[in-house]
C-alpha positions as CSV (number, residue, x, y, z in Angstrom):
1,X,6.3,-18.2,3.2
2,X,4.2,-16.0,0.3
3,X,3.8,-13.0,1.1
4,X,1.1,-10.4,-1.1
5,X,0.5,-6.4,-0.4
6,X,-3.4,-5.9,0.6
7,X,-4.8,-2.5,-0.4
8,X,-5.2,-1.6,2.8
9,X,-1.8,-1.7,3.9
10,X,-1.8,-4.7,5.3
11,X,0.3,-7.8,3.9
12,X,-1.2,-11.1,3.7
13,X,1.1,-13.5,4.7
14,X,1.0,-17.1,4.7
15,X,3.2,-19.5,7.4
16,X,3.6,-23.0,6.3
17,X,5.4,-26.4,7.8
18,X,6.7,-29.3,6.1
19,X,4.9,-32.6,7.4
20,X,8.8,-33.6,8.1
21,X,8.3,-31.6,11.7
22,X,6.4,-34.3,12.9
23,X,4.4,-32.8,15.0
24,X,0.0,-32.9,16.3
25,X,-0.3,-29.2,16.8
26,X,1.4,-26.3,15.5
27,X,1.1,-22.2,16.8
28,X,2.8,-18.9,14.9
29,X,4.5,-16.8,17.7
30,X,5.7,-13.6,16.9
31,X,6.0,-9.8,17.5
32,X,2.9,-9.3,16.2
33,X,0.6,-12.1,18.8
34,X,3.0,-11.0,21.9
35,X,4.9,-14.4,21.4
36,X,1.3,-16.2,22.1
37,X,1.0,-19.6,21.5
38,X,-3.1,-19.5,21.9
39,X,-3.5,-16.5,18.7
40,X,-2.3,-18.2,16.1
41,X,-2.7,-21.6,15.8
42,X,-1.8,-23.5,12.5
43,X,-4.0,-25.4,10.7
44,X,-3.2,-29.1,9.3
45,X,-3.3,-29.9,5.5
46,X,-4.0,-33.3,3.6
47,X,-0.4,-33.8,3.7
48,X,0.2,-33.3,7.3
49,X,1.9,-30.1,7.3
50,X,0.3,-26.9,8.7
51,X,-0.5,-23.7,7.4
52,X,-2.0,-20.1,8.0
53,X,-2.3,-17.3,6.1
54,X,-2.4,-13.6,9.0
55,X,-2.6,-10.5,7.8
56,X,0.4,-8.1,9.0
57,X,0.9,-4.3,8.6
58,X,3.5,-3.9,5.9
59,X,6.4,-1.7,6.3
60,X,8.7,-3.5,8.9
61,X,10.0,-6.6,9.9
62,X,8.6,-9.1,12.4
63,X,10.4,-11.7,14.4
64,X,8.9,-15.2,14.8
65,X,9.1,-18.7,15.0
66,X,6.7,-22.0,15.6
67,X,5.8,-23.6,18.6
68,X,5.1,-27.6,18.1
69,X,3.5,-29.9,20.0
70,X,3.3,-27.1,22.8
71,X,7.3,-27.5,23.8
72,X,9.4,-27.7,20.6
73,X,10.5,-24.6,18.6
74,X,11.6,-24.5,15.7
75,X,12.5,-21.8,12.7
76,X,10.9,-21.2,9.4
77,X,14.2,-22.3,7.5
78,X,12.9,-20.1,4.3
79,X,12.6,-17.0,6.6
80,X,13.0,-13.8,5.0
81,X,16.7,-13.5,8.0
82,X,17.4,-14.6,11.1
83,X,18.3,-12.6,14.4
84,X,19.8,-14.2,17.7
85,X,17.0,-13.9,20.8
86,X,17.6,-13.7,24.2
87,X,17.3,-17.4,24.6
88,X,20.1,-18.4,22.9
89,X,18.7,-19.2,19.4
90,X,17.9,-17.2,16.7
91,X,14.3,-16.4,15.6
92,X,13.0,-16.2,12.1
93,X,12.7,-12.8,10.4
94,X,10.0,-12.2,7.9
95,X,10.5,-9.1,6.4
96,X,7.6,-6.7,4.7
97,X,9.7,-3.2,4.0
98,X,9.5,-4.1,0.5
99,X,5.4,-4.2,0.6
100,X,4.9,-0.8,2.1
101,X,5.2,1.3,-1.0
102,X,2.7,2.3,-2.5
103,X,0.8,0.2,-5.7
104,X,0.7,1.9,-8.8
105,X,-2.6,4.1,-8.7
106,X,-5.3,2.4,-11.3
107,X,-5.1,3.9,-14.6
108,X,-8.2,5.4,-15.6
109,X,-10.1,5.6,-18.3
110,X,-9.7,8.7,-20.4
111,X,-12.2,11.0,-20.7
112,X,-14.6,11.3,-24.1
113,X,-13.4,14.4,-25.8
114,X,-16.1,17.0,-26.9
115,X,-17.5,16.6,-30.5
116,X,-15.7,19.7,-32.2
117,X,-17.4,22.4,-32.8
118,X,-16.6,25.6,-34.8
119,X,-16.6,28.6,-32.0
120,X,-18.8,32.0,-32.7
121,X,-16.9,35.1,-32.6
122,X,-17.3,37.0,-29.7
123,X,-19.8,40.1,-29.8
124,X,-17.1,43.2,-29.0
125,X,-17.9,44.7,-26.4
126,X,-18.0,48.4,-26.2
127,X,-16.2,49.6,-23.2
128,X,-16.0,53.2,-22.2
129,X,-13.7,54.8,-19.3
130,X,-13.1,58.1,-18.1
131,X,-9.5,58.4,-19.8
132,X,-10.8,56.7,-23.3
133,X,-13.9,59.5,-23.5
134,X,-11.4,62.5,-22.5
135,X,-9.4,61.5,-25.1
136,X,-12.3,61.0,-27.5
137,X,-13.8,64.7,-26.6
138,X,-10.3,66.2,-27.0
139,X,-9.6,64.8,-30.6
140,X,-12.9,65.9,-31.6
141,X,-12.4,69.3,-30.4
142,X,-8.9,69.6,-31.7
143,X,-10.4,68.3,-35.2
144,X,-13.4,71.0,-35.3
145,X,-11.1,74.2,-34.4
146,X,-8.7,73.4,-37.1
């Protein structure tokens, strides 16, 4: 099974079988499908093993196995765990917990930095209040009567 993280949260991941199954038709059931042996039918290589690559949400585990021939199950003996079913057996695990966090963000380019230049000083500013032009008119006056 190879498993890869998609950008959009997804997980691509691909289900393959040895040509050793011996088998004409292979089908992925899982959690994912409903257990439906119609949605995801396996396609047949050059070697006579099937394969197909589904795209799953990551962040959680899924329960599966393969359905050959239309009667035979079998497990994906490189399955991620295996949990015992209802039937007797034990289904196949693969597990995509680990793909769920988050990809380092892109790093990005820096920004150009300004040529340098030399800043002007500031013009002061003149600012007059109430308080500062009492005080002003009293120093005045207290210079002028002395």
């Amino acid at each position: 099974m190879i498993k890869s993280r998609k950008a959009s949260g997804k997980a691509s991941v691909t289900f393959t079988l040895d040509p050793r199954v011996s088998a004409r038709t292979a089908a992925v059931c899982g959690e994912w499908n409903d257990w439906s042996a119609g949605a995801d039918v396996m396609h047949r290589d050059d070697e006579g093993g099937f394969s197909l690559t589904l795209d799953l949400e990551a962040g959680r585990t899924y329960r599966f196995r393969y359905l050959l021939d239309e009667q035979r199950w079998e497990n994906d003996w490189a399955a991620d765990a295996y949990l015992p079913n209802s039937y007797g057996g034990d289904d196949s695990v693969v597990d995509l917990t680990a793909l769920a966090k988050a990809a380092p963000p892109a790093a990005k380019k820096a920004p150009a930095k300004p040529k340098a230049t030399t800043p002007k000083p500031a013009a002061a500013k003149t600012t007059t209040t109430k308080a500062s032009a009492a005080k002003t008119t009293t120093s005045r006056t207290r210079r002028s009567a002395s």
